[in-house]
N, C-alpha and C positions, 0 to 999 in steps of 0.2 A: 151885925150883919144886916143888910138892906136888905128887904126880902124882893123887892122890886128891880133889883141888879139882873140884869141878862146871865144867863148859865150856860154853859155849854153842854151841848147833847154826846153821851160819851158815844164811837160808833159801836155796833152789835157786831160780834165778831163770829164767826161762821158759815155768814152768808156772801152768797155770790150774787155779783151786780148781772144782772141779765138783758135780753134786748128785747124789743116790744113785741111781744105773737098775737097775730092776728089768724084770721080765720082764710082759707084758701075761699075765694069766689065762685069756685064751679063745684067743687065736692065737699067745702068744709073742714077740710082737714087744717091741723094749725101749723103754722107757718112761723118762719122770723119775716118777718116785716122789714126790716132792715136790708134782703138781699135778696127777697122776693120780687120777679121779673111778673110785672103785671097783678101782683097780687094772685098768683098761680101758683102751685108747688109741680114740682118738676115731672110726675105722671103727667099730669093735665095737660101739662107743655107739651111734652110726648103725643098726647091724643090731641092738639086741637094744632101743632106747630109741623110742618111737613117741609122741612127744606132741600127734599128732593125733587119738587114739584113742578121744577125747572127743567128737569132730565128726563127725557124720554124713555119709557119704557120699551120699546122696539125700536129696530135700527135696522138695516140693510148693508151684507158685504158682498163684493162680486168676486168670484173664484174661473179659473180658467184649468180646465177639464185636463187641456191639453198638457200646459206644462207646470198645471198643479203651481201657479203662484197667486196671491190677492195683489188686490187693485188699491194702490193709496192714492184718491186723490189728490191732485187731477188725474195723472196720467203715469204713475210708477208704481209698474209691479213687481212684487219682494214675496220673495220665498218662502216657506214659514211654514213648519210641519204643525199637525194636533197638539192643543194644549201648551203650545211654545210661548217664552214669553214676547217671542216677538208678533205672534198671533194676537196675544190680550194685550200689548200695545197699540196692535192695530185696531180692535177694538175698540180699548180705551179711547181714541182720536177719534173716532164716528159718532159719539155721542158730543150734543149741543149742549153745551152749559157747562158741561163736565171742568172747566178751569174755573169756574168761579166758587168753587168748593174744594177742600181738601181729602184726599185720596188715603184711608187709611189701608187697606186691603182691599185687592182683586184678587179675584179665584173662579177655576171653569168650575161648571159643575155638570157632570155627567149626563147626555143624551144619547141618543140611537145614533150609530154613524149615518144612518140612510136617510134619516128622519129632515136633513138640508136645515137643522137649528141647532145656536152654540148660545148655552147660555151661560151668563158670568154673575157671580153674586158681588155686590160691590160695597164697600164700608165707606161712608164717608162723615165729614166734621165741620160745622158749621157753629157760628154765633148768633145766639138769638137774639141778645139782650146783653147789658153790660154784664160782663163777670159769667154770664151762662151759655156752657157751651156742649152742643148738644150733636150726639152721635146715632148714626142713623145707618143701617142695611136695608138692600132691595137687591131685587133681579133685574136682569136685563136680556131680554132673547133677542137673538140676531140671528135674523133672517138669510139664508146663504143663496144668492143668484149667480147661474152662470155667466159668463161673458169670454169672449174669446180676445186674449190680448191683441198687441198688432203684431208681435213674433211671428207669435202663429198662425196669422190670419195672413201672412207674406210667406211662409210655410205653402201654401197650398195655392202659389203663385206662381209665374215666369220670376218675378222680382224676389230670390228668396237669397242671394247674396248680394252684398252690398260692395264689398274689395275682394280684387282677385291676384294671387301671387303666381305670377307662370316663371316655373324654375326653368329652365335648359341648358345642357351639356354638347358640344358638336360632338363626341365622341361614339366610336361603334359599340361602346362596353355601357354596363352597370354600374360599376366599381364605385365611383364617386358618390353614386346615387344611393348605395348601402351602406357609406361610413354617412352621409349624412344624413340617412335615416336612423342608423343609430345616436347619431349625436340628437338629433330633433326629441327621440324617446327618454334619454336621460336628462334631459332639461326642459323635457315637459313642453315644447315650446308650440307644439299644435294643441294645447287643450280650447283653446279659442277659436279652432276652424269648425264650420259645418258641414263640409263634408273635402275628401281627398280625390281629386282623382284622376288615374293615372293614363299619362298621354304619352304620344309619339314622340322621344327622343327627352323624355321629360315627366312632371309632374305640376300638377295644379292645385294650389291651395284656394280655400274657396272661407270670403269669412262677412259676417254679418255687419262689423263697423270697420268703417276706414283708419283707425286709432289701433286696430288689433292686427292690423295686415304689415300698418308702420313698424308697428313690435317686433313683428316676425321678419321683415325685412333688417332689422336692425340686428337682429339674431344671425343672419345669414350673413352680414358684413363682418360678424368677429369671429365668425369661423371659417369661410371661403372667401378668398378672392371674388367678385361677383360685380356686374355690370346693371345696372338698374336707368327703364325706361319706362316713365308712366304714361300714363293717357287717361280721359275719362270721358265718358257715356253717357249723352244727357235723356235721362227717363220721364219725365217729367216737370211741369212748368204749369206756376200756379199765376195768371195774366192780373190778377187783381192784388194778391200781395207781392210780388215779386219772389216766391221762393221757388227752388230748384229742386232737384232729388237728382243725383250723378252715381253712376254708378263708377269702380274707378280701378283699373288693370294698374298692375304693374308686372315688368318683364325684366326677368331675373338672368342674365347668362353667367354660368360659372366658366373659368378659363378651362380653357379645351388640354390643358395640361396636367399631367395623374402621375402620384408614386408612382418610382420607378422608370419612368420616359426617359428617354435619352433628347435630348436638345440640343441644337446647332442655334447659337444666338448669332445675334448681329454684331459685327464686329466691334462697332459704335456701342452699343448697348453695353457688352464685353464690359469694353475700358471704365465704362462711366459704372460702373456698379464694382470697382476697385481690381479692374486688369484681371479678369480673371481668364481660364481658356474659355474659347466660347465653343468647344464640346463638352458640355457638363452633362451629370444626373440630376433627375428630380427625385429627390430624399424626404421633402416633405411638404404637404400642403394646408398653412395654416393660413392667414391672416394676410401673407403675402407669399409668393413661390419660393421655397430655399433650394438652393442647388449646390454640387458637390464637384467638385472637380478629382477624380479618381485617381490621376498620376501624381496629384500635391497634395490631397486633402484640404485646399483650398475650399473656403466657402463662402456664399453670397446668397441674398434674398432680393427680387422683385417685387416692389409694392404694387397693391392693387392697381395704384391712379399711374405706375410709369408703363406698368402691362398692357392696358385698354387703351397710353397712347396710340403705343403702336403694336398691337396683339399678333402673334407671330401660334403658328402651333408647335407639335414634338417633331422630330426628328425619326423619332421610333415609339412604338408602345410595348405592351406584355406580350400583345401575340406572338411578333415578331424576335421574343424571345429564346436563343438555342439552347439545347444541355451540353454541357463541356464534361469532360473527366480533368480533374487535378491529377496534372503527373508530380511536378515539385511547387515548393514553397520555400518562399527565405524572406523573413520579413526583415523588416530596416527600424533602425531606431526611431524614425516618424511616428509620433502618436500624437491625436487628435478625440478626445472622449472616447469615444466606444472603438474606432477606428483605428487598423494600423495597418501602416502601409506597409507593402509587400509586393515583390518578386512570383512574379505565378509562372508556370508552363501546363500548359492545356492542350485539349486533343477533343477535338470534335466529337460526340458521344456515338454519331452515325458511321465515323469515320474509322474506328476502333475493329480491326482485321482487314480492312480495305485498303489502307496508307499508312502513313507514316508521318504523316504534317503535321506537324505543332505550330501553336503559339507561345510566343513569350509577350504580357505584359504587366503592368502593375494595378495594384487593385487594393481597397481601401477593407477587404474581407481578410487581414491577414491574424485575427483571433478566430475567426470562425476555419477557415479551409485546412485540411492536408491531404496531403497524396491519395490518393483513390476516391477524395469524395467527389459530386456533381456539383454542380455549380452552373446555375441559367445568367447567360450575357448577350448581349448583341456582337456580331460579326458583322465587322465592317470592312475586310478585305473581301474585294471580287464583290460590293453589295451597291448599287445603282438606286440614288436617293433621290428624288424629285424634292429638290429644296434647294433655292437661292443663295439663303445661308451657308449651307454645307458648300456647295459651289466656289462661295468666297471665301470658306477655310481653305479650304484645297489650293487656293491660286493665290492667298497672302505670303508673303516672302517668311511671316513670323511663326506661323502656325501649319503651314502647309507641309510639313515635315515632320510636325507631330504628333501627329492622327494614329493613334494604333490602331492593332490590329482587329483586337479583341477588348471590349470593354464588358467588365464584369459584374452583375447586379444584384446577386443575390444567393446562396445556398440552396440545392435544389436537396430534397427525401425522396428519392425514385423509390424507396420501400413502403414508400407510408401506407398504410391499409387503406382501402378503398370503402365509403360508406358505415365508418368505424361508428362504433355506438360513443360518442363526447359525453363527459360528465358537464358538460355546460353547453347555455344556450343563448341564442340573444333573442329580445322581445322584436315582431314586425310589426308593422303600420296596419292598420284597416283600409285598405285604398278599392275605390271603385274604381273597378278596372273596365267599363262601362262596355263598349265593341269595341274594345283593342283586347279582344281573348287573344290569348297568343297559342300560336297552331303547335303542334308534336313537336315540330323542331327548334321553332322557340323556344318551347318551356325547359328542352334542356340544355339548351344555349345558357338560359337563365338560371338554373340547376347548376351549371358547370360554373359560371360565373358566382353563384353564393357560396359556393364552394370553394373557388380560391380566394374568396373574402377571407371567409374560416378560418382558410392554412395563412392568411396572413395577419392575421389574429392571433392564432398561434405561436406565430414565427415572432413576433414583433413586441415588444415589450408595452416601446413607449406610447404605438397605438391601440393597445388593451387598457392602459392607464385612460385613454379618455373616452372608454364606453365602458358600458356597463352591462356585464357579464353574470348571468343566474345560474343556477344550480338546478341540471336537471335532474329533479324527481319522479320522473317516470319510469316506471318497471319494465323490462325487458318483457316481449311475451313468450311463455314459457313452450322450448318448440324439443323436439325428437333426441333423448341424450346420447343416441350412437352417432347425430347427425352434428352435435354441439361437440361431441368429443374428437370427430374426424375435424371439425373446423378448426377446432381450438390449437389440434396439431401442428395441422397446416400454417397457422396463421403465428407460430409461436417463434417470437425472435426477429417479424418480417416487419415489424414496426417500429422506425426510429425515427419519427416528428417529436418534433416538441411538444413537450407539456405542460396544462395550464397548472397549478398549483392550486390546492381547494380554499386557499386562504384569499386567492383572491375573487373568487365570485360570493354574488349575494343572493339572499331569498328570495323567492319570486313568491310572495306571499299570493299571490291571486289564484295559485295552485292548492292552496292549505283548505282543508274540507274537513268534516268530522265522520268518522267511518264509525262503522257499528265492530265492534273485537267479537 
């Protein structure tokens, strides 16, 4: 054996290869050397490394008193209750630097309401060094200033609407004006106006942007026939940018034609909307006029745009409506949905121990009517119409021989109670009604007039189907029980309208409270 041969060293078995420690440079403490950033241990880092020093501690938000929204620069103000996250996002955005760092957690943290400071404590994560990455909280108080938006600041101006919607009816009545207040309430379609209010022969919508007034016009075109004429107002003029400010009308007329009217068309018109008589009824008003021809059950609708060519009014309306008595009935095998035709004799309700004159004509009520009931129609023998059209019924060789006597529109309740307590109700408008008070005799013109909205409400299925009908939960008040028991008599039997069913109204939640038991 050479003893001068190189040998191998066996290795030691138990130990562990380790990495070089040195000494930290500010406190001494040891370190790996190896992943030590600066030769610091990661306290030191903490106290000597501050990567929040970028972000301001104070910051300033503007709040508007009036309608309670914050200001996000430039110029958009948002809504945003206490502690909301869309408040500490708005926050969040006010602070400088804030994107060059990563956002581990925001949170309010509790102050005085009155005290006009919100303050947020904020987590954030930065890299110091390679491989070192170092997490850091702080506060932030924000300063709250008021400011007045420019809503409000045009609030307390002549300039406080910007588009105006003027609705108008030529008629003497309400009627239309109440079914399209209830349709505006179940589809919400005024949540957008800033204020309502109600005018001569009409109604004024009043609205902030000219995008919101379009809406509401567009709302108006799929449910009324209606005529639309704009204009706009120039308010302002800026000579160095060239910008404008318009203020901007539009004018709304709905056709002067209402359930239930009687109509003398034009002969022309007649043919061209499929030969039909041209003394019809108006049965219903959607989208375009539909009409009913009473002796065939024939029927036809007028579009908005062939109406406004050449716009024509009724013939007759509700007032002008008589009570008849049904003596006989004989319907005919004619059936048209709800409608059967029928054979009627009638007898003027005034006329009943004074004469003996009947009519015979046919009539599109023959499931509704029999013998003894009422029944309101127009009388056209012996009746002197101021209308052109009617004129050239009368004197056309084809039609002038057709004309009954008696046309018939609807089933009258001469028993119905008067002023009855309804289990249901419909919701109204808020309208300023500004000096158009309406005098004694007005308001029960207007009275009598919601009131046979009501009964035809009641009557009418398919126009209950497109409103919306609550449930009244008001209490009767509690009054005298010799004086309830005498009424109650009286009144027992003496009511036979129709009735709403309880399935078909809804909650009127806005009525729900908490009572003390």
């Amino acid at each position: 054996m050479d003893l001068d041969a190189p040998m191998a060293m066996a290795p030691m078995l138990g130990t562990a290869r380790t990495g070089a420690t040195i000494l930290c440079c500010n406190c001494g403490s040891p370190i790996d050397g190896t992943s030590s950033a600066g030769a610091m241990c990661y306290d030191c880092i903490k106290l000597t490394v501050d990567i929040s020093k970028t972000i301001p501690r104070e910051a300033h938000i503007q709040f508007c008193r009036d309608c309670d929204r914050w200001l996000m620069p430039p110029n958009t103000w948002i809504t945003a209750a206490p502690e909301s996250k869309e408040l500490l996002a708005l926050c969040l955005k006010r602070l400088r630097n804030i994107t060059k760092v990563r956002i581990v957690n925001a949170e309010f943290i509790w102050t005085e309401p009155h005290s006009r400071r919100i303050k947020v404590k904020i987590t954030i994560q930065d890299s110091v060094a390679d491989g070192v990455l170092m997490q850091q909280s702080f506060e932030v108080v924000y300063v709250v200033g008021t400011q007045q938006c420019k809503d409000c600041a045009k609030s307390y101006t002549a300039n406080v609407w910007r588009a105006s919607v003027q609705v108008r009816q030529k008629v003497p009545h309400k009627r239309t004006f109440l079914l399209l207040e209830q349709l505006i309430l179940k589809h919400q379609a005024h949540r957008d106006t800033i204020n309502i209010k109600e005018e001569k022969g009409g109604i004024d919508f009043y609205f902030a942007h000219r995008n919101q007034a379009e809406t509401f016009l567009s709302f108006l075109k799929s449910v009324t026939p209606v005529f639309v004429k704009d204009s706009r107002h120039l308010i302002s003029q800026d000579n160095h940018t060239g910008d404008k400010s318009y203020k901007f009308n539009y004018s709304v007329e709905i056709v002067p034609i209402c359930r239930e009217d009687l109509v003398a068309l034009p002969l022309k018109l007649a043919r061209s909307i499929g030969n039909i008589s041209p003394l019809v009824l108006c049965h219903r008003i959607g989208t375009s006029v539909n009409l009913l021809d009473p002796n065939t059950l024939q029927t036809a609708e007028i579009s908005s745009d062939v109406f406004w060519r050449a716009p024509f009014h009724p013939l007759a309306g509700t007032p002008d409506l008589v009570e008849f008595i049904v003596m006989d009935v004989e319907p005919t095998n004619v059936r048209k949905g709800k409608w059967v035709l029928s054979e009627v004799q009638v007898a003027r309700a005034a006329d009943l121990g004074v004469n003996d004159h009947t009519y015979f004509t046919r009539s599109h009520l023959g499931n509704l009517l029999h013998a003894g009931d009422s029944v309101l129609g127009y009388l056209l023998s012996g009746t002197n119409f101021n209308s052109s059209a009617f004129d050239e019924i009368e004197a056309s060789r084809a039609f002038g021989s057709t004309i009954p006597d008696v046309i018939l529109v609807k089933k009258h309740y001469p028993n119905r109670r008067k002023n009855k307590k309804r289990t249901w109700k419909l919701k109204r408008m808020a309208k300023d009604e500004g000096e158009l008070l309406p005098k004694s005799n007005d308001q029960e013109k207007l009275e009598a007039e919601y009131e046979m909205f009501l009964r035809d409400v009641e009557e009418d299925e398919e126009l209950r189907a497109a409103l919306a009908l609550y449930k009244n939960t008001k209490k009767r008040q509690p009054q005298d029980a010799d004086a309830m028991s005498i009424a109650e008599t009286e009144m027992t039997g003496m009511d036979d309208g129709p009735r709403i069913n309880m399935d078909e109204l809804l909650d009127d939640f806005d009525e729900l409270g908490i009572q003390d038991e």
